[in-house]
LOVEX-964208 format. One line per 2 residues: number of its first residue (from 1); their letters; for each residue x, y, z of N, C-alpha, C. Coordinates in Angstrom, 3 decimals, padded with zeros to 6 digits. Layout:
REM residues N
NUM> a> X:Y:Z:X:Y:Z:X:Y:Z  ...
END
This chain:
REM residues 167
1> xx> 134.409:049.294:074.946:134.122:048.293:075.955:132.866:047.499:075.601  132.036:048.412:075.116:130.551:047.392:074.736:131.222:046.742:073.686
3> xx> 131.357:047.067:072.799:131.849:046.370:071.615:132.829:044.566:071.973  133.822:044.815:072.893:134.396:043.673:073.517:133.751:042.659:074.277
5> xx> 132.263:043.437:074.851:131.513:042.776:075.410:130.870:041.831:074.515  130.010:042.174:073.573:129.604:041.639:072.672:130.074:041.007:072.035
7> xx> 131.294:041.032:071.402:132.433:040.082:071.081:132.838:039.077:071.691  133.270:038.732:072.709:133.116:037.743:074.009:131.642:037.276:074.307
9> xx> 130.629:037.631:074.631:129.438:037.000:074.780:129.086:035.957:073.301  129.314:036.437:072.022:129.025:035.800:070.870:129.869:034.995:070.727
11> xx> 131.204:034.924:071.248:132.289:033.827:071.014:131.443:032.833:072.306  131.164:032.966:073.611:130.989:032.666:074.187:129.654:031.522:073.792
13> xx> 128.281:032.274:073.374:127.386:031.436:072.330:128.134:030.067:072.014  129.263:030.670:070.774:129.744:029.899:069.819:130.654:028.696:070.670
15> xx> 131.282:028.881:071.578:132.048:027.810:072.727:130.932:026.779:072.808  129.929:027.223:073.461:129.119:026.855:074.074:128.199:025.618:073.582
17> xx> 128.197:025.796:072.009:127.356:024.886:071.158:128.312:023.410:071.145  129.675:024.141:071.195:130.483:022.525:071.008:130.152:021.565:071.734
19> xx> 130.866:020.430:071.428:130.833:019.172:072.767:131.929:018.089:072.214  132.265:017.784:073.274:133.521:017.014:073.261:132.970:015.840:073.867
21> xx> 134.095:014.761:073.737:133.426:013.697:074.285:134.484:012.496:075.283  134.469:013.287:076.509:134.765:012.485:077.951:133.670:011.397:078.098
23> xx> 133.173:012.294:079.183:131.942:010.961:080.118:131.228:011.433:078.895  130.400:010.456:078.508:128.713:010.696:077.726:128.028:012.050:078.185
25> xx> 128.128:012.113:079.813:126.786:013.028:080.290:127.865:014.365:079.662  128.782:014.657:079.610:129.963:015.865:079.596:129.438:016.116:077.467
27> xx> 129.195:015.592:077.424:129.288:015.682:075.779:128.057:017.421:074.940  127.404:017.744:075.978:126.716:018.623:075.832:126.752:019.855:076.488
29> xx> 127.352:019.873:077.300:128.056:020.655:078.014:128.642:021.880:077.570  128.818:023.180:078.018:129.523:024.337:077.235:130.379:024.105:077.184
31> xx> 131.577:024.587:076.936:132.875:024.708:077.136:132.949:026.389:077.809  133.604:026.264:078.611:133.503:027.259:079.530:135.298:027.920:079.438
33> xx> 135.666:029.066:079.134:137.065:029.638:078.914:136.775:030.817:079.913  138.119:031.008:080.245:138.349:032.098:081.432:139.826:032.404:080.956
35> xx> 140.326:033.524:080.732:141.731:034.132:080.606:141.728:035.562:081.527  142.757:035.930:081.168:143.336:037.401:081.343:143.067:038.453:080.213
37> xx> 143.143:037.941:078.826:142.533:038.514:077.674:142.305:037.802:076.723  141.235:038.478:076.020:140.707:037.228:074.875:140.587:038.300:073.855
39> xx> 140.659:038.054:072.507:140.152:038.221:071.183:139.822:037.721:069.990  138.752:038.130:069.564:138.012:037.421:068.188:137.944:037.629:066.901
41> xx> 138.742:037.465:066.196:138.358:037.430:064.679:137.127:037.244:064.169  136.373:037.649:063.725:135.543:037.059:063.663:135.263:036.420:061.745
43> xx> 135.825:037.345:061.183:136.092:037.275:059.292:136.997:036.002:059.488  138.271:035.796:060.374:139.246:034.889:060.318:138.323:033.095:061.056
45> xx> 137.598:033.804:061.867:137.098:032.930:062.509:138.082:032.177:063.636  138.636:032.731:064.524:140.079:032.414:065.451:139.795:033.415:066.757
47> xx> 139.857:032.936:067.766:139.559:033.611:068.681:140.687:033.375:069.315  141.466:034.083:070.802:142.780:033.981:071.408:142.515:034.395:072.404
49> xx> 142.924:033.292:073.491:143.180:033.846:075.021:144.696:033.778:075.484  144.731:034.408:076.011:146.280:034.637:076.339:146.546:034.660:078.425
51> xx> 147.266:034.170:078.935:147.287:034.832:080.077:146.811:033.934:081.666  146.964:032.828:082.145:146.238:031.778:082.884:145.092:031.457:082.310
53> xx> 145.197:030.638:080.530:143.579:029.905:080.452:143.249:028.706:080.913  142.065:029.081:081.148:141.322:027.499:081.697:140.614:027.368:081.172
55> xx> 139.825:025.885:080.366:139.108:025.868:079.846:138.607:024.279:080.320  137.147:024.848:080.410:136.542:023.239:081.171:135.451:022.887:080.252
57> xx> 134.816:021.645:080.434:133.737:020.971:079.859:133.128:020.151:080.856  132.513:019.763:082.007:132.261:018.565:082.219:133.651:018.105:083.097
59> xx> 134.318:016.993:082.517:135.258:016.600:083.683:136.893:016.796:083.085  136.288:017.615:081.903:137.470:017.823:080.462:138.288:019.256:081.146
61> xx> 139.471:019.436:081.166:139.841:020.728:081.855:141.342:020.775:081.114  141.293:021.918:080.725:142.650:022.654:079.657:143.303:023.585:080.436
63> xx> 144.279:023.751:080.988:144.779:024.720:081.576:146.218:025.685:079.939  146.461:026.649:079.927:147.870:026.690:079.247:147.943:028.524:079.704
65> xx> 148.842:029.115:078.540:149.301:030.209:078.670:148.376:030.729:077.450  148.156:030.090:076.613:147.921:031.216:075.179:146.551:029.641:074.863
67> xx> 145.667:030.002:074.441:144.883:028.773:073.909:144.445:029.912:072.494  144.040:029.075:071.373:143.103:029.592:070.105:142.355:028.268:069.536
69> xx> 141.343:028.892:069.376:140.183:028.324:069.158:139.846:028.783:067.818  139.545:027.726:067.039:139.271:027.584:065.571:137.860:027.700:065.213
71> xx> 137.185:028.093:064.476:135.889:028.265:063.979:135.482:028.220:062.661  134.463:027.108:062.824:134.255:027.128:061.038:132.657:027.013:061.117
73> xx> 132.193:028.161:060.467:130.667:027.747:060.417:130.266:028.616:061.697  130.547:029.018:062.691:130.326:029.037:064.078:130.603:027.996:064.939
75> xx> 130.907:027.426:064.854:131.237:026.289:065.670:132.867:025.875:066.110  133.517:025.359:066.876:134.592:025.546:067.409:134.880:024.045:066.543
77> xx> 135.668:023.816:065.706:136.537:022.437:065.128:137.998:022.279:065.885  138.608:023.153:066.136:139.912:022.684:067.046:140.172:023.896:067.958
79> xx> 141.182:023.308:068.773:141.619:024.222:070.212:143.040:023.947:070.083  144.353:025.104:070.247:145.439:024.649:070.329:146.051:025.398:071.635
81> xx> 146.229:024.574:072.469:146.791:024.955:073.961:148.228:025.139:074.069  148.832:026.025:074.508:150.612:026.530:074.397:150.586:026.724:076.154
83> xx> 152.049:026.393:076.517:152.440:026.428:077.813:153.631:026.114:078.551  154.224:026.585:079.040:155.331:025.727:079.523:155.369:024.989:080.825
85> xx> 154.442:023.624:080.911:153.852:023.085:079.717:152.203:023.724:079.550  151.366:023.066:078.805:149.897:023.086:078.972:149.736:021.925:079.414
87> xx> 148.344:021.826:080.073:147.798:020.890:081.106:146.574:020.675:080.180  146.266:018.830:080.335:144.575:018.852:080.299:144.774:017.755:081.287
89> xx> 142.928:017.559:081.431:142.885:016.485:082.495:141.268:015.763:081.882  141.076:014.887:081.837:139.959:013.952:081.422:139.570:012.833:082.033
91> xx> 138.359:012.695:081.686:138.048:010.755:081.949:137.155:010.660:080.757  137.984:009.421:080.241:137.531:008.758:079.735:136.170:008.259:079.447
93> xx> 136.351:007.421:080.911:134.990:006.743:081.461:134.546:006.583:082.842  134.378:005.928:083.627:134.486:005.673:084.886:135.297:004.634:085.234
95> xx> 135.281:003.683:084.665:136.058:002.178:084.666:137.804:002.542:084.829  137.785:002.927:083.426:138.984:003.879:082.926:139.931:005.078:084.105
97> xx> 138.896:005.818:084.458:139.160:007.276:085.241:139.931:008.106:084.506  140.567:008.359:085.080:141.641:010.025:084.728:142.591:009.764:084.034
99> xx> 142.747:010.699:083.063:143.879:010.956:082.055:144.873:012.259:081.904  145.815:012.597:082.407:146.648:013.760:082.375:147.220:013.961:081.537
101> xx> 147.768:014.835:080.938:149.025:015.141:079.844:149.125:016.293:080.169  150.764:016.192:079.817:151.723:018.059:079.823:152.562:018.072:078.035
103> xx> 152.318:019.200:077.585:153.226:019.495:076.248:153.318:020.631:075.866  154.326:021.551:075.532:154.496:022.623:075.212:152.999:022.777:074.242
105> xx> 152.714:021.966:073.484:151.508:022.359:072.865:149.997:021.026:072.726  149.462:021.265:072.730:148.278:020.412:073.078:146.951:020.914:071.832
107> xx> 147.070:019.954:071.097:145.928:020.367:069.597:145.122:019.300:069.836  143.536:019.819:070.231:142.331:019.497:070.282:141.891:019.092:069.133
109> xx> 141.165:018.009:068.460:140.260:018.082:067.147:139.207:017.455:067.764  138.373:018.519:067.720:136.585:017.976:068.445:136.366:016.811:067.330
111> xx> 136.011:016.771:066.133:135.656:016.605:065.020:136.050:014.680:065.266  137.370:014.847:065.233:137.825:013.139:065.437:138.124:012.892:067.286
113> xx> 137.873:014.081:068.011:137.837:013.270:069.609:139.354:013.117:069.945  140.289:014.121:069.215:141.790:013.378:069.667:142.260:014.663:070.015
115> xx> 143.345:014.407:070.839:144.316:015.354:071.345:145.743:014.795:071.542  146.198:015.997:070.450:148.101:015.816:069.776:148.873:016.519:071.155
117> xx> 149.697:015.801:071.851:150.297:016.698:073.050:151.707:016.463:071.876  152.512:017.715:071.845:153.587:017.698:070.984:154.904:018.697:071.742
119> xx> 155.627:018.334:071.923:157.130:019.128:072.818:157.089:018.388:074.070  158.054:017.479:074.284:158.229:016.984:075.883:156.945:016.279:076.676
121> xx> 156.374:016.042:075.469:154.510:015.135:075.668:154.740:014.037:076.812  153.829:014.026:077.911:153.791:013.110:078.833:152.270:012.748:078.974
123> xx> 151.731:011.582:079.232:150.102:011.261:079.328:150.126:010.437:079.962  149.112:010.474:081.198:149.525:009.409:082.349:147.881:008.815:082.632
125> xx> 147.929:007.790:082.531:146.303:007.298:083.151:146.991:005.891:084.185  145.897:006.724:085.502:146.162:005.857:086.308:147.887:005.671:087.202
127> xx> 148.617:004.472:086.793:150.118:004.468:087.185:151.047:004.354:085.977  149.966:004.388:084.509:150.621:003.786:083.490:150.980:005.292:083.189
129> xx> 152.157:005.032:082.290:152.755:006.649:082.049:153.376:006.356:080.635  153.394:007.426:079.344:153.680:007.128:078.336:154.547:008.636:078.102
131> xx> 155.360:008.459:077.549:156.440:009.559:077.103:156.872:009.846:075.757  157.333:010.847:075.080:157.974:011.004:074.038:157.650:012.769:073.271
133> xx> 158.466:012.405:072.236:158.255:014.473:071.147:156.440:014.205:071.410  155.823:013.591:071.032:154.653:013.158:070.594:153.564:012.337:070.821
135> xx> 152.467:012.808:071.609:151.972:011.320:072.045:150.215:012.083:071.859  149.678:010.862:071.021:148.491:011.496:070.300:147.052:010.480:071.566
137> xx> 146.379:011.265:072.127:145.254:010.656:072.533:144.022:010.720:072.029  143.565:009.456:071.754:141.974:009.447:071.069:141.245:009.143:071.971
139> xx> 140.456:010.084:072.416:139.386:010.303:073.496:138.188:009.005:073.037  137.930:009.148:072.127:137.072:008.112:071.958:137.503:006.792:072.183
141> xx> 138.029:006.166:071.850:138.201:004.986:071.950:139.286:004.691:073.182  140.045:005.687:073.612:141.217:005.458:074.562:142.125:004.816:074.179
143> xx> 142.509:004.978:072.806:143.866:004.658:072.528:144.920:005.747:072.576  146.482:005.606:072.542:147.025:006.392:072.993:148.747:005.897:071.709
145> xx> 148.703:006.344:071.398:149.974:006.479:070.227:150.687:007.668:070.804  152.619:006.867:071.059:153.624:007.959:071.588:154.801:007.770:069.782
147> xx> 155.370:008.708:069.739:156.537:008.811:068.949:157.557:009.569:070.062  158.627:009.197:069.749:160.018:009.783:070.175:160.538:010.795:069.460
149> xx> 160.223:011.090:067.913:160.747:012.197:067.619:162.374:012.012:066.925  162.945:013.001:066.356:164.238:012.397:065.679:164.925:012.610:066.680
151> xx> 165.240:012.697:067.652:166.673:012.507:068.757:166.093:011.781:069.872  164.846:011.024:070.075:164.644:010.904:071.522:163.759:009.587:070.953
153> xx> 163.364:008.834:072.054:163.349:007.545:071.870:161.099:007.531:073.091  160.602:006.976:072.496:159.313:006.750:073.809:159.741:005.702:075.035
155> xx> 159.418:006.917:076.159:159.346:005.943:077.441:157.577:005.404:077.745  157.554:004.541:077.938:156.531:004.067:078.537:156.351:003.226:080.108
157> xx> 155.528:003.481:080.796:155.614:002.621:081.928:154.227:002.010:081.965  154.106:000.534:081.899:153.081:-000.017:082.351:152.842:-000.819:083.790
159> xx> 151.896:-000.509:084.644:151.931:-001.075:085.615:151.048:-002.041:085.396  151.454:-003.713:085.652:150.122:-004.954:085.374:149.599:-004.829:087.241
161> xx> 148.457:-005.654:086.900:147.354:-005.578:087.827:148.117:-006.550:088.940  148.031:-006.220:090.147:148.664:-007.302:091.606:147.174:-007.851:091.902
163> xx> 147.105:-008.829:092.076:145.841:-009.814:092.640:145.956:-009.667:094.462  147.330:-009.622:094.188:147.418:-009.609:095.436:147.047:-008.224:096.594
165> xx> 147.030:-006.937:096.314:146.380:-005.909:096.514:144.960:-005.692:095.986  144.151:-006.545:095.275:143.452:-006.366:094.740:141.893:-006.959:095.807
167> x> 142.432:-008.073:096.757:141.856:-008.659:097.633:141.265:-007.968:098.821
END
């Protein structure tokens, strides 16, 4: 039990140094994980939660079934979220607001700021809604690239601005 303790507190350290980048103020922030069970490699450098994870930052929030977390150096370089589906939720900015996505799998790369939602990928900001196998979000800049995949085609919905509700 001590031993697991210590193992979890040092992964915990190591979460903690990352930063992702939502709002600006969120960028320093721990990353904060909560499961049912966790374990650490630590030679492999791969840590695994299994079991209702949540994982927050700031206004950044990962929900799935199984998440692993990559480590190079000590430091966390990617997160891959599994679920049927996995959940994240973000902002962007303030202007911008909220960003959702669901995908059987959800691959984090701190490093370039993007997140791959891949299986039945949906990403919704606002009323606009984008669909397909594949739909890659770059946190930084807020661009958003969908693929359809070899049997399925991207839905997208854009809603334009009413002037007239806007008054």
């Amino acid at each position: 039990m001590a031993r697991t303790r210590f193992t979890l507190t040092a992964l915990a350290l190591w979460l903690f140094t990352t930063a992702s980048h939502a709002l600006p103020e969120d960028r320093d922030l721990p990353l904060q994980v909560t499961s049912d069970t966790a374990e650490f490699d630590e030679l492999a450098g791969i840590a695994t939660y299994q079991g209702d994870v949540r994982l927050s930052q700031g206004s950044l929030l990962i929900e799935a079934q199984t998440l692993t977390a990559y480590l190079e150096e000590g430091q966390v370089v990617r997160l891959v979220a599994q679920g049927q589906p996995a959940y994240f939720e973000d902002v962007l900015n303030l202007t911008q607001g909220m960003i959702t996505g669901t995908a059987e799998d959800i691959e984090w790369k701190l490093d370039t700021e993007s997140m791959l939602l891949t299986g039945a990928a949906v990403l919704t900001q606002d009323t606009n809604r984008f669909a397909g196998e594949q739909v890659n979000y770059l946190q930084r800049t807020g661009v958003i690239e969908a693929q359809g995949g070899d049997a399925g085609r991207v839905e997208m919905t854009l809603t334009p601005k009413n002037p007239i509700h806007e008054r």
